[in-house]
C-alpha positions in Angstrom: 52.2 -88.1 60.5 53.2 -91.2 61.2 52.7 -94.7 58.9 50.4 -94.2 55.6 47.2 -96.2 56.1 45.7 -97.3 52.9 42.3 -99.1 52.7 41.7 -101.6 49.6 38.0 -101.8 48.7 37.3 -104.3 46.5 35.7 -107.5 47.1 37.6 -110.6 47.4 35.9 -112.5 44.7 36.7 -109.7 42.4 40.6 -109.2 44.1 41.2 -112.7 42.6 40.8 -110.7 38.9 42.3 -107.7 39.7 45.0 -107.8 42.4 48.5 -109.3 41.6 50.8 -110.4 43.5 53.4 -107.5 42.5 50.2 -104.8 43.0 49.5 -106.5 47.0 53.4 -106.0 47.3 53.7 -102.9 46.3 50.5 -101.7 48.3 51.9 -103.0 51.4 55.7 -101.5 50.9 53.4 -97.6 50.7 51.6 -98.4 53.9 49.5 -100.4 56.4 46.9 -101.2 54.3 43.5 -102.5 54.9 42.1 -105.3 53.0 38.3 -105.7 52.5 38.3 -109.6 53.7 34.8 -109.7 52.4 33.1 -110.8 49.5 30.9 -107.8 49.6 31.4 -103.9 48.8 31.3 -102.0 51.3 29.0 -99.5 52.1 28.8 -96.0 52.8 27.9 -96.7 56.6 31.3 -99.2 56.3 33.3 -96.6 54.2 32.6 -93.8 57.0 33.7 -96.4 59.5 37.0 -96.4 57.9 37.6 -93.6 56.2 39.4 -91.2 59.4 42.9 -91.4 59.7 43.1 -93.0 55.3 45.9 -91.7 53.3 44.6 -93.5 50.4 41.9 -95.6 48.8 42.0 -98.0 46.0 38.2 -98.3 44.5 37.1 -100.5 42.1 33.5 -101.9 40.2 30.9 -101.5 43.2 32.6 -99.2 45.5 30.9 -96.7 47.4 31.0 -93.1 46.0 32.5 -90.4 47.6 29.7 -88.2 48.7 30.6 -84.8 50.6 29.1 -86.7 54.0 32.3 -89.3 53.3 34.6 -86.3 52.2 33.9 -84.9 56.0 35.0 -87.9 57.4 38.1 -88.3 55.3 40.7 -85.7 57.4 43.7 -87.1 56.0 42.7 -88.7 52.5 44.9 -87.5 49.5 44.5 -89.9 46.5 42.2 -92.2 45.2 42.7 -95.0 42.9 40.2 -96.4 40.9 41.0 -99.9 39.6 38.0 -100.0 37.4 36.6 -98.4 34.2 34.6 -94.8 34.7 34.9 -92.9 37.4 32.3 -90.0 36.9 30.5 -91.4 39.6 33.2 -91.8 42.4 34.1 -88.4 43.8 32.2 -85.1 43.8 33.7 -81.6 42.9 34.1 -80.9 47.0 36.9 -83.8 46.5 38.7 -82.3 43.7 38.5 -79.0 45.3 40.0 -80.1 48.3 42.9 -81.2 45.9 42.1 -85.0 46.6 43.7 -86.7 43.6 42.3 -88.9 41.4 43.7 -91.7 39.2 42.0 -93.9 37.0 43.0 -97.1 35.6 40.8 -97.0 32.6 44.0 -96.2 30.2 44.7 -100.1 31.0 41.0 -101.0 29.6 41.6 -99.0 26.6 44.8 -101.2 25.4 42.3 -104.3 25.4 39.2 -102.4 23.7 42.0 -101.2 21.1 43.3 -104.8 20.4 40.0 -106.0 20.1 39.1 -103.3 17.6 42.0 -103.8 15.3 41.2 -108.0 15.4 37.9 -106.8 14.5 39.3 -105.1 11.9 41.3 -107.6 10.3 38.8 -110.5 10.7 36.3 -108.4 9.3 38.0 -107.6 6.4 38.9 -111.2 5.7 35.6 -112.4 6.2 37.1 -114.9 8.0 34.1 -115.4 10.3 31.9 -116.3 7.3 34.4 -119.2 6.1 34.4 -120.4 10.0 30.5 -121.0 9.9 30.8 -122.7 5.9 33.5 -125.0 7.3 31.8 -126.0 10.7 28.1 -125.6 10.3 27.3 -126.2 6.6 30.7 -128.6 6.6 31.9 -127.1 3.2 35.3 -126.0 1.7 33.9 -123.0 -0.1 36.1 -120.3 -1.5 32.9 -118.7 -3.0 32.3 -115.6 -0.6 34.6 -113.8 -3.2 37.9 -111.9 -2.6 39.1 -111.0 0.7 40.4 -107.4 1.4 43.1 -106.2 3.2 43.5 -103.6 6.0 46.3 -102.0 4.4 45.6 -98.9 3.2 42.1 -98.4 3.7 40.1 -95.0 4.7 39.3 -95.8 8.7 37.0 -93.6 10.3 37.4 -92.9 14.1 34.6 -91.3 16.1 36.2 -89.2 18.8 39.9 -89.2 20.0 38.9 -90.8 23.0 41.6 -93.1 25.3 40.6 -95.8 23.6 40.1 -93.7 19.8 44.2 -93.0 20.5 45.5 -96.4 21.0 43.6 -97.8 17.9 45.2 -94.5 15.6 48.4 -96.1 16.9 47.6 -99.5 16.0 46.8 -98.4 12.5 49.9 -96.5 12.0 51.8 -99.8 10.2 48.9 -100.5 8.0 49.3 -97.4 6.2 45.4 -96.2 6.6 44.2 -92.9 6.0 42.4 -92.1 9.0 40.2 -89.4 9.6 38.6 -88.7 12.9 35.2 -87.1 14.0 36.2 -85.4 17.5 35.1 -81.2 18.3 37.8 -81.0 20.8 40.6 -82.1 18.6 42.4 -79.1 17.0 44.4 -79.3 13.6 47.8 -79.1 15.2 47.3 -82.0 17.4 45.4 -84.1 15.0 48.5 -83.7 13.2 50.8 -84.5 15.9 48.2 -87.9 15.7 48.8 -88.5 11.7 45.3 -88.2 11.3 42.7 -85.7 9.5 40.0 -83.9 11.0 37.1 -85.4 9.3 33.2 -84.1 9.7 30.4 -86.7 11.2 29.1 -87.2 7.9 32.1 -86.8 5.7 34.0 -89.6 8.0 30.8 -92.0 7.6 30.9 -91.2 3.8 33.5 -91.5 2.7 35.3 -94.7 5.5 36.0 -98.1 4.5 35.4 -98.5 8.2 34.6 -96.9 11.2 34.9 -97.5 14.8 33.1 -95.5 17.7 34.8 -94.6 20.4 33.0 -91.7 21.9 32.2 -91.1 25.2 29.0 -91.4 26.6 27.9 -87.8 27.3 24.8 -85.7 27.0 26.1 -84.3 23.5 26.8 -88.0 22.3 23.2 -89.4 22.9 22.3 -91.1 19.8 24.9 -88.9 18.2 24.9 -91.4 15.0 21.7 -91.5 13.0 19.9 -92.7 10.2 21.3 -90.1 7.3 24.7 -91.4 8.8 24.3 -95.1 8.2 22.2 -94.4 4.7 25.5 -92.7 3.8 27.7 -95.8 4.3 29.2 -97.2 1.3 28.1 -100.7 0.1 30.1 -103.3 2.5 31.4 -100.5 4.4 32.1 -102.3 7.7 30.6 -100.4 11.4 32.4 -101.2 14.9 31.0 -100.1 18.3 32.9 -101.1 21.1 32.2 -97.5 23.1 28.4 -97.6 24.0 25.0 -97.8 22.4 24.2 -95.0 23.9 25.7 -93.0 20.7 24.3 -94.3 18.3 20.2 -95.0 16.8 19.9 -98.6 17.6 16.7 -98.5 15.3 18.5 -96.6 11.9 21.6 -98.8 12.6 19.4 -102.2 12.6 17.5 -101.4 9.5 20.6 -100.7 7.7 22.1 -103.9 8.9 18.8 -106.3 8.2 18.7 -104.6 4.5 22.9 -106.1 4.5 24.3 -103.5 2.6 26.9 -103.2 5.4 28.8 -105.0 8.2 29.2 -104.8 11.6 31.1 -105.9 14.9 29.0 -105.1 17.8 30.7 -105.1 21.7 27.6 -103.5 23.3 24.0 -102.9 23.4 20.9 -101.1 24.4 19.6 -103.7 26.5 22.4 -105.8 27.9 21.8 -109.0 28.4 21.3 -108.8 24.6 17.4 -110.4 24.3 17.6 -113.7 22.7 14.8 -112.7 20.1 16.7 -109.3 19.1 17.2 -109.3 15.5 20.7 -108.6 15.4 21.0 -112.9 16.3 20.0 -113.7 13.2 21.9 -111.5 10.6 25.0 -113.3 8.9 26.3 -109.7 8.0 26.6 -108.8 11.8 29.7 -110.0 14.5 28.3 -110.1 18.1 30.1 -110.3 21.2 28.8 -109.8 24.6 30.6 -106.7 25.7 33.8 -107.9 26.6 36.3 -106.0 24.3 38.0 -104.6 27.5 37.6 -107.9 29.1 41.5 -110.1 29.4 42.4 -111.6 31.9 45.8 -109.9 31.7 44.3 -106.0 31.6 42.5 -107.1 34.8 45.4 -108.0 36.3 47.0 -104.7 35.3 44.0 -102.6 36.8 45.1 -102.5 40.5 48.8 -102.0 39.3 48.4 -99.5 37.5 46.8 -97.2 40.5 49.1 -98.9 42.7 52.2 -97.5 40.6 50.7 -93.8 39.7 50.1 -93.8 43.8 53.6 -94.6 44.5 54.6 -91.5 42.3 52.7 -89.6 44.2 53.8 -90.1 47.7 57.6 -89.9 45.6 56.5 -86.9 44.6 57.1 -87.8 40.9 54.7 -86.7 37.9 51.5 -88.8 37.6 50.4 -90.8 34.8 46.6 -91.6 35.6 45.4 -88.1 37.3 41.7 -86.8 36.2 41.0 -83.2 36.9 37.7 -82.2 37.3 37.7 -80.4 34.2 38.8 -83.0 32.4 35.7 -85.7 33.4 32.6 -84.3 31.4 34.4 -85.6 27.9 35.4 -88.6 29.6 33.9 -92.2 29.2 
């Protein structure tokens, strides 16, 4: 068969975020590998162009997909890596079928998204973003926003055992929470396997101290939360959506917010760039940050080695870590 050839897709501008040093090593030690030079994706014309004769193809944020006119061209390709969140977009079912694997990267995303959620926790719960204004905008050492709470202990609601719903159960676990979680495809046995309980929509947004979306964004999940949901909250309850807006009713979740009953820490939005006039700027009961809860600069870093490890398995012949089956994608994010 001859040397592996492996092309690298990703633009340069973005290599300089995503490709370490020990990820271009190890790349080069599987193969001849072809680096995209250019600070442009490719496209499909320039993916066809080097697609015969591939073993393998790392992908990224603005690679080509893999459409079945690629697929023909592709005689020898057997795993794709995507360095890069979703994949749902990158290969069709011809690819899985022809029993071209798949990795994905995204279980390095979900560490950051997780950390993020649990600091939103914490901070949240201390208020500590209300004493930061007092000290540096109104310039006063006021200790009258009332007790502080802690996260120990409380009633944490998860929407969906996702990736990203896992790694913040696991967080949780030294804080002693009782968490309950909101997912149809999780069975008793292995929710107890998680240490968690099996909670319904409305039970888990009744009766949480806080809850955190992390469901995927699928046809079943569109605006999935709701007005009766928020109106169910209890008084200070605190809401965190790192996942996508696309699950929840932006409209119920901002009148419950304006009227300041509850909190929130907000990640992402329907319209991103968040408009400078949307209401959500000016309410002191709401967190915003401009999606970028998956954002470090060391989980980029990890993206490309993390594919780049999983494909080494592979050609070892050793079990995978970062395979999607087709069957698996629909419930993916």
């Amino acid at each position: 068969m001859g040397t592996r050839r492996i092309l690298f897709l990703p633009r340069t501008s973005l290599s300089r975020d995503i490709l370490s040093g020990r990820a271009r090593a190890t790349l080069e030690s599987l193969g001849e590998v072809v680096w995209n030079e250019t600070d442009h994706d490719p496209t499909a014309e320039e993916l066809a162009a080097l697609l015969p004769g591939a073993d393998a193809v790392v992908t990224s944020w603005g690679s080509p997909a893999f459409t079945p006119e690629l697929l023909a061209l592709a005689d020898r390709l057997r795993i794709v890596g995507h360095a890069a969140g979703s994949l749902k977009h990158l290969m069709p079912k011809e690819g899985y079928d022809r029993g071209i694997v798949v990795l994905s990267a995204a279980a390095v995303i979900a560490d950051s998204v997780a950390e993020y959620t649990l600091w939103a926790m914490l901070s949240m719960q201390r208020d500590l973003y209300r004493y930061e204004t007092l000290m540096k905008r109104d310039r006063t050492w006021s200790k009258s926003q009332g007790y502080a709470h802690e996260l120990y202990h409380k009633r944490v609601g998860i929407v969906s055992a996702s990736m990203v719903g896992r790694r913040v159960i696991e967080l949780l676990k030294p804080f002693g929470c009782d968490i309950a979680v909101y997912d149809p495809y999780l069975g008793d046995v292995e929710a107890g396997a998680l240490g968690v309980r099996p909670a319904g929509l409305m039970e888990l947004f009744a009766e949480s101290d806080i809850v955190s979306v992390h469901a995927p964004v699928t046809p079943e999940t569109r605006e999935l939360i709701g007005p009766a949901h928020f109106q169910a909250m209890r008084d200070g309850a605190l809401f965190i959506n790192t996942a996508r807006a696309w699950i929840v009713d932006q409209a119920a979740m901002k009148a419950e917010l304006t009227s300041g009953r509850i909190r929130a820490v907000l990640d992402v939005f329907d319209t991103e760039p968040l408009p400078e006039g949307d209401a959500l700027r000016d309410l002191d009961n709401v967190f915003l940050t401009p999606h970028v809860s998956g954002h470090t600069m060391e989980s980029r870093m990890r993206l490309v080695e993390a594919v780049v490890d999983d494909m080494t398995r592979f050609f070892s012949g050793e079990v995978l870590r970062l395979a999607v089956t087709w069957e698996r994608l629909p419930i993916m994010a």
